[in-house]
N, C-alpha and C positions, 0 to 999 in steps of 0.2 A: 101591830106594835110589838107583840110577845115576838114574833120571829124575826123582828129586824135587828132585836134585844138580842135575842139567842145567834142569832147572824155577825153580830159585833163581839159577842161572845167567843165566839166561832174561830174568827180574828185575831183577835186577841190572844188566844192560845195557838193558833197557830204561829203569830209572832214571837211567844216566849221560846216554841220548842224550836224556831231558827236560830234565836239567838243561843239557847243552849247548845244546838247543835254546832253552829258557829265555834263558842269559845271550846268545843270538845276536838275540834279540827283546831284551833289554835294551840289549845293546849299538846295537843301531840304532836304539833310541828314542832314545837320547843322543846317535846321532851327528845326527838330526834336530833335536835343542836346539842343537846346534852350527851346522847350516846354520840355524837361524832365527835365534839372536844375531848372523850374517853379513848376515840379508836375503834368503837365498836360500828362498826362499818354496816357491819350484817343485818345488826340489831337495827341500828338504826333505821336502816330500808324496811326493814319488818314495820315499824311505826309508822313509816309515811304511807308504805299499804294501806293501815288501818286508818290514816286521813283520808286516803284518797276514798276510800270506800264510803265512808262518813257524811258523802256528799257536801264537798267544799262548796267554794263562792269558785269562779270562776279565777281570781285574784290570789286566791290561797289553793287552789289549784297547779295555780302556774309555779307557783313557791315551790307546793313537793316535787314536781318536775325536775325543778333544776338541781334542788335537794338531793333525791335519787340519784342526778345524773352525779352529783358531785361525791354521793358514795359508791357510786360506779368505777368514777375512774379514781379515786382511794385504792380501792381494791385491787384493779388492775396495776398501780403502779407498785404496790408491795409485792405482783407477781415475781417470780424469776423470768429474767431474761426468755427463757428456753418456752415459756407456756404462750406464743403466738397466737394459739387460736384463744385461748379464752380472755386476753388481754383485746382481742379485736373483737370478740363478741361485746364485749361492753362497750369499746369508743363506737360498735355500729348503733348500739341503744343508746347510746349519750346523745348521738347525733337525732333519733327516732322524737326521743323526749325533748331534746329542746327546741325542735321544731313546734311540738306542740306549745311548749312554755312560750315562744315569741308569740305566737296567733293569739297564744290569750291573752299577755301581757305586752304589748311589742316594747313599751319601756321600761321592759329590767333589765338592767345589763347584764344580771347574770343568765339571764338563756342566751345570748351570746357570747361569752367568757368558753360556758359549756360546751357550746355549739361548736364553736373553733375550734375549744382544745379538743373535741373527739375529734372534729375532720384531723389535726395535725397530728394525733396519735395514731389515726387510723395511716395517715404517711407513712410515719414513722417507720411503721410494723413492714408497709408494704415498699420502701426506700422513698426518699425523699425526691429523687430523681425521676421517679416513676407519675408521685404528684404533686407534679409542677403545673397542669393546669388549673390547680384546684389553689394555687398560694393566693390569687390578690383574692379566692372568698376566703382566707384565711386571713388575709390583713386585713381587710376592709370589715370584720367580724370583730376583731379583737378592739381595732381605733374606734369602732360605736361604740363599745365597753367604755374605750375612757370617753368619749363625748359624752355619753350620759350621765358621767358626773356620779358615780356610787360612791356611795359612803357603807356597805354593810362592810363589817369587820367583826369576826369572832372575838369573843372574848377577850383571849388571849393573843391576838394575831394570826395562828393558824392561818385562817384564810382573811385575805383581807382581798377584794372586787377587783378595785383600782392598783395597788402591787400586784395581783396576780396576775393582770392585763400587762401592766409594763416587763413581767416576768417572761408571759409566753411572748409576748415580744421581741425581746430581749433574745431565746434562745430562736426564734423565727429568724430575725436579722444577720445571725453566728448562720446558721444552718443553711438556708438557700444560696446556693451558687449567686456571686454577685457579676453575674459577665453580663455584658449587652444584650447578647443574644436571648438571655431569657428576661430582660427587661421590653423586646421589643415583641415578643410570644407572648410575654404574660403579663407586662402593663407591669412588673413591679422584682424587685430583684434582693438580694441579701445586702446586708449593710454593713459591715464589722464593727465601723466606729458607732451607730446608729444603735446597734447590739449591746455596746458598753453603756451609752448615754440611756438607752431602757433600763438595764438592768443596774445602774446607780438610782435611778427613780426608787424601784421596789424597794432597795435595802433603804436608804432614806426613811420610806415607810415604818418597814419591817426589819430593822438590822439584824433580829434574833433569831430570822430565817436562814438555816441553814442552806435549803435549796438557793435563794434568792443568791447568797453571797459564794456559793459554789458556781453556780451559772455565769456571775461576774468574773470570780476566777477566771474560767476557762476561756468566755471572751476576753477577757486580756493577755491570755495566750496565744490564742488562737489570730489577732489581731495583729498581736508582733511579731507571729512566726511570718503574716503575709506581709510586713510592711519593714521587716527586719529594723525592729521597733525595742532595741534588747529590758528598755525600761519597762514597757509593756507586759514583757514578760517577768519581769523580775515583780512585778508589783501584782499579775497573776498568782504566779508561785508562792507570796507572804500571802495573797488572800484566803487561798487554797489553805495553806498551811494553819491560819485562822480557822477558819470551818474545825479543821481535826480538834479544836480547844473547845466548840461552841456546843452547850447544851443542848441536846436532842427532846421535843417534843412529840414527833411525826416517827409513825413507823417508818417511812421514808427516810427521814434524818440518817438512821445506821447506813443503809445502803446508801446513801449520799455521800457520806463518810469513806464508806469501804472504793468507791469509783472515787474521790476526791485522790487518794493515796493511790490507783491504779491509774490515773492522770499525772501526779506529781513523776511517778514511775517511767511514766513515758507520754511527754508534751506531746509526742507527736498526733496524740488521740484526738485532743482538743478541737480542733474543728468541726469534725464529725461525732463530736460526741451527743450523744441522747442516754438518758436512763434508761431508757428499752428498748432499745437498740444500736448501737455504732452503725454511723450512714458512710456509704460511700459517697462523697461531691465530687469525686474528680472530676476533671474535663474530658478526661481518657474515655470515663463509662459511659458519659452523657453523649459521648458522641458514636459511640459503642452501641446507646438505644436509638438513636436518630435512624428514622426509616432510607 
């Protein structure tokens, strides 16, 4: 009877020190949303170390994963242009992490928000042109984000699941060549009008986002230059010109700004534009790789 006493005993503190351990990985996952609504990027990832060490739940686990990933590519996109390899060592660990993040959680959307946007940065770095076989896993990555219906949203909107899915969307649909030929290779093609109709979604959301209402800018340039659309553009151009007035939250915001003004300067960027890097679409190069 004494040992079955002392057995339940046993139990019992084993159960208090999970729960403590528990709300001590809770607690520092939140105090990581707190270093990232600051910008402290670094810091931040230092504390989801200190969860992940902590032995999570398998559920909050998957949380710092995609956490990490999303102060991964924070960081990477404050890089300058010119720092290639370290802007692609992060989108290849974005990619590492949230593959793990789906196996443990397959319905969060944000391990695939993640997951995408590194495969689509890792393009980026390496031309868009180059990965095209890799676009319908990037749509078809991004449209599970919205099918599962997220609702996390920062604080302050920063990051918001659902807009940021209609975001990288948005610049997904401007960006891949929309010709036949890679519809009939890749099951899926760029969209222009499709590109606009995304990225009105996010500002909807999120109006106070400068990236969101820069990215609409440009697809509405880049839409009228192909469809000689002159309203198109002119409604580009006031949106563009909007952003330069709009309150900066994000270290990104300045450099959104600074490429905003280096677009108004010259439309002709706008279809090819990305923050880290200007892509070649032509039809000239694409036919230029063809074996």
């Amino acid at each position: 009877m004494k040992k079955s006493y002392m057995f339940l005993i046993g139990l019992a503190v084993l159960f208090v020190v999970a729960i403590a351990a528990a709300a001590t990985v809770r607690e520092l996952i939140d105090n990581s949303e707190k270093l990232w609504l600051t910008n402290k990027f670094v810091e931040s990832q230092n504390v989801l170390k200190q969860a992940m060490a902590a032995n999570p739940a398998n559920n909050e686990k998957a949380e710092i994963y995609w956490r990490m990933s999303r102060n991964l590519y924070d960081m990477a996109e404050g890089m300058p242009r010119e720092a290639k390899q370290a802007r692609m060592a992060n989108y290849l660990q974005i990619q590492d992490l949230c593959k793990k993040c789906s196996a443990l959680a397959p319905a969060t959307p944000e391990c695939y928000l993640f997951l995408s946007t590194g495969i689509g940065r890792e393009g980026t770095q390496k031309g868009i042109l180059n990965m095209l076989p890799r676009i319908k896993e990037v749509e078809t990555l991004y449209l599970k984000v919205i099918e599962l219906k997220p609702t996390y949203r920062s604080e302050h909107g920063e990051a918001n699941t659902l807009g940021d899915a209609y975001y990288a969307l948005g610049i997904f649909y401007r960006m891949v060549p929309d010709w036949t030929v890679v519809q009939l290779l890749y099951k899926t093609k760029g969209d222009k009008k499709k590109s606009i109709d995304m990225l009105r979604k996010a500002v909807s959301l999120e109006p106070g986002r400068i990236e969101y209402s820069k990215e609409l800018g440009v697809a509405l340039i880049c839409y009228g230059q192909n469809t000689n659309n002159q309203a198109s553009i002119d409604e580009g151009k006031k949106t563009l010109q909007k952003v330069l007035t709009m309150t900066e939250y994000k270290p990104t915001d300045k450099i959104d700004k600074d490429h905003t003004k280096m677009i108004l300067a010259d439309l002709k960027m706008a279809c090819g534009y990305s923050r880290d890097a200007q892509q070649d679409v032509s039809r000239e190069s694409y036919e230029k790789k063809k074996p």
